[in-house]
N, C-alpha and C positions, 0 to 999 in steps of 0.2 A: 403402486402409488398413482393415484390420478392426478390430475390439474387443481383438481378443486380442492385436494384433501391435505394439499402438503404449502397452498399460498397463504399469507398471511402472518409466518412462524419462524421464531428464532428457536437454532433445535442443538442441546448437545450431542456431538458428535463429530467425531474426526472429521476433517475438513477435506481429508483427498478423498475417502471413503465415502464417502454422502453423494457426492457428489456423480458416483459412478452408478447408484440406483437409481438416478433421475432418467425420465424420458429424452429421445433425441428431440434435437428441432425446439429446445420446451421454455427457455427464458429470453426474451428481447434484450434483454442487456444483463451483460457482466461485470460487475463493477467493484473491486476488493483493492483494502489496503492490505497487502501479504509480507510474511517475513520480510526481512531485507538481506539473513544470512549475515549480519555483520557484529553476531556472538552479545546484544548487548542487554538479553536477559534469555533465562534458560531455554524458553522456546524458540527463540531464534538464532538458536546453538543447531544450524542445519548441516553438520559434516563430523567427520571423526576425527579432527584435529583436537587430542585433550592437554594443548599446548596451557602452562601453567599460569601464564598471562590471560587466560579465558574471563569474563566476568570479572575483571579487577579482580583476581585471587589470588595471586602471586605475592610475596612477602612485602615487598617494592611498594605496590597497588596498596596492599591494606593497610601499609604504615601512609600512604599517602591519604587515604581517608576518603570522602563520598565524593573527590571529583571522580573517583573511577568506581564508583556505585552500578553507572548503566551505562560503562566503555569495555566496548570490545578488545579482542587484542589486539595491538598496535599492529600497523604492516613492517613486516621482517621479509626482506629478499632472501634473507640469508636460508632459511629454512623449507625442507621440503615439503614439510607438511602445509606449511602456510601457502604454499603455491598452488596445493593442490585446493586448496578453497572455493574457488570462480568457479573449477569444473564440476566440483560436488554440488553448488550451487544452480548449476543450469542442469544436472540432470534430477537435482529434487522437483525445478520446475517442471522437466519433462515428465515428472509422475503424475502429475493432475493434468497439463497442456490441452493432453489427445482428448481427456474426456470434455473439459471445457469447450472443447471444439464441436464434440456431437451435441453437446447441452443447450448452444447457443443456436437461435434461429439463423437462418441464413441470410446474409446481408448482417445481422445485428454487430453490436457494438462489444467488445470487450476492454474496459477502462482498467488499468493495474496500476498502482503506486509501489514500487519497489526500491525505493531510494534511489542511490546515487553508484552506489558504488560496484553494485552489479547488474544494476540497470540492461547493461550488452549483453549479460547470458538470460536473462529473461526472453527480450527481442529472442533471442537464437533460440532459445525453447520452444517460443512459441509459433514462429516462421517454422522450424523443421515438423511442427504438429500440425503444421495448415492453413494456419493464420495470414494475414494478409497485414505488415505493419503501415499504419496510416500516419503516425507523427508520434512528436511527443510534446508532448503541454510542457511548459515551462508552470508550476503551481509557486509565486513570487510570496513567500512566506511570510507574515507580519514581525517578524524577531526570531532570530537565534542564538542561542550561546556560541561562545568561543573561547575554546581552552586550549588554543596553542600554547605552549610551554617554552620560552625563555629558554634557544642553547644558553646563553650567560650565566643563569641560573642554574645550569647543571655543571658550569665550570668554578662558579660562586663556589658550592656545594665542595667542588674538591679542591679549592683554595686557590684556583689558578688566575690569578690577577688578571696575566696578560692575555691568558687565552677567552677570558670575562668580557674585556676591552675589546679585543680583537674580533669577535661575535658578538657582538651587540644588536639588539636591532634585526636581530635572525630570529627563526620560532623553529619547533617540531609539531610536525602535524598541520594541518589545509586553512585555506581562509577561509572565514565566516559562511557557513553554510545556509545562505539565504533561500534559498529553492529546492524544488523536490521534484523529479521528474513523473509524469501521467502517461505512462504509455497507451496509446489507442493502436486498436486491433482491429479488425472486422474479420468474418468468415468469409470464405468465398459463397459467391451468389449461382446459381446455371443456366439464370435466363439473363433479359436485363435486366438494369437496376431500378428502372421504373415498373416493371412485372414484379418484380421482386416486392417491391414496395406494397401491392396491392394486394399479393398473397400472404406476405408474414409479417407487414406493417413496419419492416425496420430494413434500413439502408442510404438514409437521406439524414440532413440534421437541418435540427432548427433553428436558426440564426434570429427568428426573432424571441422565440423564448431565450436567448443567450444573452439576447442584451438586455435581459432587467438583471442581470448581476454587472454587466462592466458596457461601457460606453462603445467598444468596437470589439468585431468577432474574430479577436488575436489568439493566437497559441499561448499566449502569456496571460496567466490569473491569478490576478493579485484579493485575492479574499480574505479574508480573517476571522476571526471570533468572535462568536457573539457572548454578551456579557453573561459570567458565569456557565462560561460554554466547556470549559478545558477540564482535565483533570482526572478523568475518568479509565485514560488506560495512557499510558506512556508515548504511544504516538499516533495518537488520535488527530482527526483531520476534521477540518470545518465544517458545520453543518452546510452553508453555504457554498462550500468547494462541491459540496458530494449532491448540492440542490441542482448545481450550475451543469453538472455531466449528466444527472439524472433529464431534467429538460432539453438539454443540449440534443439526447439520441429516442426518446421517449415517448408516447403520448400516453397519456391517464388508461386506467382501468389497465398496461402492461406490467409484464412481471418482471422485478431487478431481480439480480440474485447476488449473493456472497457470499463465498463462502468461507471467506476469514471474517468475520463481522466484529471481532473485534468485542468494543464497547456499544457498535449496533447504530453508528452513525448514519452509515448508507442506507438502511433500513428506517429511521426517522425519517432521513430527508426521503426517501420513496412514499413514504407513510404521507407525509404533508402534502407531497404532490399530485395525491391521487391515484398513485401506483400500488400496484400488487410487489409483494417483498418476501423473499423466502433466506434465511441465515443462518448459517453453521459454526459453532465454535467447539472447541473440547477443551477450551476452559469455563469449568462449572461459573466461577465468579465474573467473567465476561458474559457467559450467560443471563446470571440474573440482572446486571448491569442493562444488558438490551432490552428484556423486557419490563425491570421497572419504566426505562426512559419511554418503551412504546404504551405500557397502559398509564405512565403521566400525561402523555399526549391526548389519550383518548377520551378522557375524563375532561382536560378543557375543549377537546371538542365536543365534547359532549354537555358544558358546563351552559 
């Protein structure tokens, strides 16, 4: 596969797997929203835990109705299987890590959104494959739900007055999940980072392209949706969050790459900015999702 025959294209096809027929040294930036491992639809069932609480399935869940539609299964200490999760987790990363490592140029940037909650075996994935961790974004999200659960409510439930009264005011489950963490990565470089710079064009950032999305070049990015922006795959992420890292490590005519592409958002926003884009999904209908949204684009550029 050459340079020129594979940029451009959203492609089905396994996501770890694709990824391992590309050339070394071959994309300026990495840039993917990937599982998160936290069960809360089939594909992001990343372990063999076939705990009966999975996908809201449990008799509990589904007499409880669609708030547990796309929740994982609750965190139980008590269980062994559920412990063994994080680690199943950071070695699913370490099956694509090593190859993303030879994929990406040297000095480039590898951006990952991995939620929240395993966030720390990702980091270890990718530091034991090579990587070099450079921070993590805070991405300040425009709204989220919140479905903490009333203990009261579950003492309501078995008539207990006093133990009702006595827990009030308590919840199960975390506060309002306003943020999402951006891990940033780099390769290692073997000369300087100014040598570096001149050979493979990535190792520096751009601060002034950064500030046409927010007022100062903070770790914190507060962006949101654009209207009739959402809706398209379950945890889809702003055109503008994915514009802001693409500029951020980039200049025009380079190649992004993803290889969870998802609904094909990072590939849009590469698309608008002048960027070469190559995406992988091995789901058919997130497939055709991407490329309706890139040959809508083309046509009003074209218009």
């Amino acid at each position: 596969m050459t340079y020129d025959e594979s940029i451009d294209k959203v492609v089905k096809e396994d996501c770890i797997s694709a990824v391992k027929k590309l050339p070394e040294n071959y994309a300026h930036l990495i840039l993917s929203d990937i599982p998160y491992g936290i069960s809360t639809e089939t594909w992001d069932v990343l372990h063999n835990n076939n705990n009966s609480a999975l996908l809201g399935s449990s008799p509990a869940q589904r007499k409880a109705g669609d708030v547990f539609k796309r929740r994982g299964k609750p965190i139980n200490g008590w269980s062994k299987e559920d412990r063994k999760i994080p680690f199943e987790y950071y070695e699913w990363c370490l099956s694509w890590a090593p190859d993303w490592l030879r994929v990406v140029k040297p000095g480039g940037t590898v951006f990952i959104l991995p939620g929240r909650r395993f966030a720390h075996r990702c980091i270890s994935a990718m530091e034991d494959s090579g990587f070099n961790f450079r921070d993590t974004l805070v991405w300040e999200k425009p709204g989220a739900a919140h479905r903490a659960q009333r203990v009261s409510s579950v003492f309501d439930r078995r008539g207990s007055e006093v133990d009702s009264e006595t827990w009030k005011g308590w919840k199960l489950g975390n506060l309002r999940p306003i943020w999402e963490p951006v891990l940033w990565f780099s390769k290692p470089y073997p000369s300087t980072i100014t040598d570096n710079i001149l050979k493979h064009g990535v190792g520096a950032f751009n601060e002034q392209a950064f500030l046409k999305y927010q007022s100062y070049p903070n770790n914190i990015i507060s962006l949101g949706y654009g209207t009739g922006e959402r809706g398209m795959h379950p945890h889809q992420k702003p055109l503008s969050l994915m514009k802001a890292l693409i500029d951020l490590t980039t200049k025009e005519n380079q190649l992004v790459l993803d290889p969870f592409c998802g609904s094909g958002t990072t590939l849009v926003a590469a698309k608008e900015l002048g960027r070469h884009f190559l995406g992988y999904d091995n789901d058919g209908e997130c497939v055709k999702t991407c490329k309706s949204r890139l040959r809508n684009l083309r046509e009003i550029n074209n218009d």
